[in-house]
C-alpha positions as CSV (number, residue, x, y, z in Angstrom):
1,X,-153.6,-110.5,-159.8
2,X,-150.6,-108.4,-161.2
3,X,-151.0,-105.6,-158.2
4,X,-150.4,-108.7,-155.9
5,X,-147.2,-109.5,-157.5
6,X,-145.5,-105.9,-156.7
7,X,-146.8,-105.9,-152.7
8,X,-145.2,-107.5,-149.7
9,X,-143.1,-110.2,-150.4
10,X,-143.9,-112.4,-147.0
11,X,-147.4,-112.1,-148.3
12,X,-147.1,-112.9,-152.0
13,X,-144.7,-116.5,-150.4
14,X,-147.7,-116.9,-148.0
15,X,-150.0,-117.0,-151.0
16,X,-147.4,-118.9,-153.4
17,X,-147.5,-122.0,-150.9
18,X,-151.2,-122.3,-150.0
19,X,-151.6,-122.4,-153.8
20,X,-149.2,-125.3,-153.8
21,X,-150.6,-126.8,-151.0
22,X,-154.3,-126.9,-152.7
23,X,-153.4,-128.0,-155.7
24,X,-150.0,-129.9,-155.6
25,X,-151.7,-133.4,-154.5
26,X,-153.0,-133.4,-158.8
27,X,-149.5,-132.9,-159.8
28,X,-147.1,-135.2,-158.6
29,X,-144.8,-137.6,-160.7
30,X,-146.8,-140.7,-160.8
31,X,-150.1,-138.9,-162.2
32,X,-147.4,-137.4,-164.8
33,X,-145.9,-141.1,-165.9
34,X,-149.6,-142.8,-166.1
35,X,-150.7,-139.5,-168.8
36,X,-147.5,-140.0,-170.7
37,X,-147.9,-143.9,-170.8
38,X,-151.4,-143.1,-171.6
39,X,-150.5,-140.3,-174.4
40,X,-147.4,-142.0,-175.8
41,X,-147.6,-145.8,-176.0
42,X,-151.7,-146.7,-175.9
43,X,-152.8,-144.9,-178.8
C-alpha cells in the first residue's frame, strides 16, 4: 500500500473516494450515537 501513497495524485483521490464510497454508509453519525448510547448509558 505505501508505494501507492508516493504515485499519481489524481489516482491515489480516485482511490481515496471509492474507499469512502464502499464503506462510508457503516459510519455515519447516527450508527455513532446508538454505540455510544449503547457503550455509555446501558451498561
Amino acid at each position: 500500500m505505501l508505494p501507492l501513497l508516493h504515485g499519481d495524485a489524481a489516482h491515489r483521490a480516485w482511490m481515496i473516494k471509492q474507499a469512502i464510497a464502499r464503506i462510508g454508509a457503516r459510519f455515519h453519525s447516527q450508527r455513532m450515537m446508538r454505540r455510544y448510547a449503547a457503550e455509555a448509558y446501558l451498561r
